[in-house]
DRENLO-401341 format. One line per field, with one value per residue (C-alpha): x negated, y, z negated; residue number from 0; residue in three letters. Coordinates in steps of 0.02 Angstrom, whole numbers, plus 32768, in hexadecimal, padded with zeros to 4 digits. Layout:
REM DRENLO-401341
c1 = [X; ...] $
c2 = [Y; ...] $
c3 = [Z; ...] $
pos = [NUM; ...] $
code = [Ala; ...] $
END
This chain:
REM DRENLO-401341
c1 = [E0E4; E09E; E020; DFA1; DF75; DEB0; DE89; DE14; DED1; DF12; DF43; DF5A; DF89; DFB9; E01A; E038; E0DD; E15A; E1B5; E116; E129; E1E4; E1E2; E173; E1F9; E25B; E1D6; E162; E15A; E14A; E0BF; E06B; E0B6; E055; DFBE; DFBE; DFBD; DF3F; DEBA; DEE4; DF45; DFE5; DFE5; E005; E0C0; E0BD; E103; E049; DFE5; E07B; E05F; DFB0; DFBC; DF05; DEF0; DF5E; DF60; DFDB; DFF2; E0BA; E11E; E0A2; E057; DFE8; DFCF; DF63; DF65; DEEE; DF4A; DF25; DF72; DFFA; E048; E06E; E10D; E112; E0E4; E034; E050; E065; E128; E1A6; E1D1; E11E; E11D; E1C6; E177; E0E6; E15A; E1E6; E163; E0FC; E1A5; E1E4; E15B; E150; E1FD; E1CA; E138; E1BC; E21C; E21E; E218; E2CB; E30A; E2F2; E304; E349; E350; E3DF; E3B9; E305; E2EE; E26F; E224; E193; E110; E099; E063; DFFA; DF80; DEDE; DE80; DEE4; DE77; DEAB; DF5F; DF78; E03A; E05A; E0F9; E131; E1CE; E23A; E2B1; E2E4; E389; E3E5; E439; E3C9; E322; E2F8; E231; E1E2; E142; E0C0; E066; DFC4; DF2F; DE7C; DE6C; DEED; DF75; E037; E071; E10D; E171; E20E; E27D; E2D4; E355; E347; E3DF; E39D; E3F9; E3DF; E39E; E3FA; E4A3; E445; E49C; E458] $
c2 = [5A41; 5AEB; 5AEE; 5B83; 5BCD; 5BE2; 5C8C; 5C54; 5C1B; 5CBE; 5D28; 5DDB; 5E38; 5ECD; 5F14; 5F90; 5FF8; 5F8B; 6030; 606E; 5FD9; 5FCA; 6089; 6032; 5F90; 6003; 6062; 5FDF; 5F3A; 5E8D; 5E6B; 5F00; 5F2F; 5E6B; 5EA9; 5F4E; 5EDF; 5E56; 5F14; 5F4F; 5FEE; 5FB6; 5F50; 5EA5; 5E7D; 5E69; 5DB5; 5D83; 5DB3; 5D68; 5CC1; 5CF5; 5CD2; 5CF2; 5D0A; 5D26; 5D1B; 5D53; 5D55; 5D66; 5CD4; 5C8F; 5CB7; 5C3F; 5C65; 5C11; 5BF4; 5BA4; 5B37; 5B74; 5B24; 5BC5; 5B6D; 5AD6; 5A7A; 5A12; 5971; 59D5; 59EC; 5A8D; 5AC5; 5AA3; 5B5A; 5B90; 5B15; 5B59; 5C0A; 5BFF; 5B9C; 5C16; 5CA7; 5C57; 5C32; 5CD9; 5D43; 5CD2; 5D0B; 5DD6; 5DBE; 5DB9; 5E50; 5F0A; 5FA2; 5FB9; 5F00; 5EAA; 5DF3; 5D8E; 5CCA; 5C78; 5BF0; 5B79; 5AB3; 5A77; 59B9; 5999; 5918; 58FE; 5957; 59EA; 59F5; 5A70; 59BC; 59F4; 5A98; 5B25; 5B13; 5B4F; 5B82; 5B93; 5BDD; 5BDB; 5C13; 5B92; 5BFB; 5CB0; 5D03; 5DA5; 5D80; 5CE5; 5C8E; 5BF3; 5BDC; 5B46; 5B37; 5AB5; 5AA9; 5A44; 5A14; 5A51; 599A; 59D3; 5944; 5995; 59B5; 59F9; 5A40; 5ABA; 5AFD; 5BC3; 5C18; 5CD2; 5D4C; 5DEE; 5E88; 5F33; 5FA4; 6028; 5FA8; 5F5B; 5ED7; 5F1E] $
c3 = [7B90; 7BBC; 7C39; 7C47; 7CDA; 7D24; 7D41; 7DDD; 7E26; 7E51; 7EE7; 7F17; 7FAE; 8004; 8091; 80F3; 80F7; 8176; 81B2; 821B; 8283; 8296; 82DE; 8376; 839A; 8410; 845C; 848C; 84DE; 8479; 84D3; 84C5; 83F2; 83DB; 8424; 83B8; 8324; 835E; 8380; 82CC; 833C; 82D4; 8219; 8213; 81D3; 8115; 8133; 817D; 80E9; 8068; 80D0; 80DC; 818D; 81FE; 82B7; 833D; 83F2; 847D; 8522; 857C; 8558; 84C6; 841F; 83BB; 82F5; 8268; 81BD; 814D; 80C3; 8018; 7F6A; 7F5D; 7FF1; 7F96; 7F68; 7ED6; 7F22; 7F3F; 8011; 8072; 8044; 80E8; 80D8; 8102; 818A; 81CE; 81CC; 8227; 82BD; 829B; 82BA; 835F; 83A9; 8380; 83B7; 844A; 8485; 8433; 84C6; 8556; 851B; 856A; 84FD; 84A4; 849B; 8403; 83BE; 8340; 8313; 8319; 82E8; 82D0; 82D0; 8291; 827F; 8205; 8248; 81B7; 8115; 811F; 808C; 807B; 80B7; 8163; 818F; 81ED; 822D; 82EB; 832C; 83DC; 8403; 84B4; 8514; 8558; 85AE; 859E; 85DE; 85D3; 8529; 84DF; 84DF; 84BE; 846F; 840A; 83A8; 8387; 82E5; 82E1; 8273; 8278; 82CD; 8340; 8312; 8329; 826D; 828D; 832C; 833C; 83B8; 8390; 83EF; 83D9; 83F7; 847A; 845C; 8493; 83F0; 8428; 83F4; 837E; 8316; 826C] $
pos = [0; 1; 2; 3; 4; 5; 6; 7; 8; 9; 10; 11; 12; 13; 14; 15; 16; 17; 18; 19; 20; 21; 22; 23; 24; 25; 26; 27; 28; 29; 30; 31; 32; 33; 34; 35; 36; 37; 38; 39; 40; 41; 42; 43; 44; 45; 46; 47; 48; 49; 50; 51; 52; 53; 54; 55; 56; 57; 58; 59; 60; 61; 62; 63; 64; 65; 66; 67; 68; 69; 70; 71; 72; 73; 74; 75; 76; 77; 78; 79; 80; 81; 82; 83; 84; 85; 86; 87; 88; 89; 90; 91; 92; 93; 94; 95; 96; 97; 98; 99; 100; 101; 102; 103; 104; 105; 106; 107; 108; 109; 110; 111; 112; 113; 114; 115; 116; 117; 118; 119; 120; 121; 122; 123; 124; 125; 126; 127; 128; 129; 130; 131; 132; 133; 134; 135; 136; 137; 138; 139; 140; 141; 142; 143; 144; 145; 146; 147; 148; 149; 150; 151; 152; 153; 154; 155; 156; 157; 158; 159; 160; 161; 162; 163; 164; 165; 166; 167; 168; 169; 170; 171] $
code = [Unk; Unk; Unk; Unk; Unk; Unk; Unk; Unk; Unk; Unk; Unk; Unk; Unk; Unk; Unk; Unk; Unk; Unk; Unk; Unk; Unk; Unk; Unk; Unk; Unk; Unk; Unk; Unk; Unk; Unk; Unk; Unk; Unk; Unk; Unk; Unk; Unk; Unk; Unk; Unk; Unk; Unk; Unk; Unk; Unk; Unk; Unk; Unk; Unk; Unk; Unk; Unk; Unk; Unk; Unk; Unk; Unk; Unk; Unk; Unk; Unk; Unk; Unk; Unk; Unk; Unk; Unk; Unk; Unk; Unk; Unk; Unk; Unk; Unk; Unk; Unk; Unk; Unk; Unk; Unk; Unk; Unk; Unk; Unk; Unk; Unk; Unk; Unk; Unk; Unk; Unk; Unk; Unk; Unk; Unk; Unk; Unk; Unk; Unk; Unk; Unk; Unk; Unk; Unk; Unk; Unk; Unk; Unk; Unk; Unk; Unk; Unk; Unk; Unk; Unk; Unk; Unk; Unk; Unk; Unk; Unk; Unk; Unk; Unk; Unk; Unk; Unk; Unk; Unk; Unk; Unk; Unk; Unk; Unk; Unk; Unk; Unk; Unk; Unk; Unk; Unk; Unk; Unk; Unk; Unk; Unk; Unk; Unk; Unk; Unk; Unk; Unk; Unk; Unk; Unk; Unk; Unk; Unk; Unk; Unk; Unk; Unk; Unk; Unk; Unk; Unk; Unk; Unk; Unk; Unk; Unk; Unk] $
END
């Protein structure tokens, strides 16, 4: 059975080129590449307007992001797919640990664990992720995110460990 599609059901979006950004990671700050971003100074990754990700705020040690649900983020089941969920906590935790860093050290996850609380539909409203450090050292931090509902309830929670490395020796 061939289903047809409904033209009012469609999405399109556009980026800016990731490169201009990337030539700022070793000049600049977390904290202060973030707040470049956040002023329109510097484009938004391409991964926030693929997620279609919305407002962003950052201060040293914490970054809070939000995301309206929309039906392109559904699974089958008709919720909000795990994988978006994971995102947005993979990306407060992140850029929580980003905020701490000087000019020339850089980040990666190493890993992210993440526990869903409750289905996220478009019913849910605006989606708010706080990522916070938990600890930072020389070589790793430790950050985790909460995801809650327009009615504030918890929908999901994660803990990251990110890998800190010196770009000069970067690991790419």
């Amino acid at each position: 059975m061939t289903q047809t599609q409904d033209p009012t059901r469609s999405r399109t979006f556009s980026w800016s080129d990731p490169a201009a950004n990337a030539a700022h990671v070793g000049r600049r700050g977390g904290l202060e590449l973030l707040q470049a971003m956040i002023a329109g100074e510097l484009a938004a990754p391409p991964v926030m307007h693929l997620m279609d990700m919305a407002r962003m705020d950052v201060a040293e040690g914490w970054v809070a992001v939000e995301l309206t649900p929309q039906e392109f983020h559904y699974n089958p089941l008709g919720t909000v797919h795990g994988g978006v969920i994971s995102t947005l906590l993979d990306t407060a935790a992140a850029c929580a640990v980003h905020t701490t860093l000087p000019a020339g050290v850089g980040y990666t996850s190493l890993d992210l664990n993440v526990k869903f609380l409750r289905a996220v539909t478009v019913a849910s409203g605006t989606l708010r992720c706080e990522g916070t450090v938990l600890q930072r050292g020389r070589r790793t931090a430790l950050a985790e995110a909460r995801l809650t509902d327009a009615a504030g309830r918890l929908v999901a929670h994660a803990t990251s460990s990110c890998l800190l490395f010196d770009l000069a020796h970067s690991p790419a």
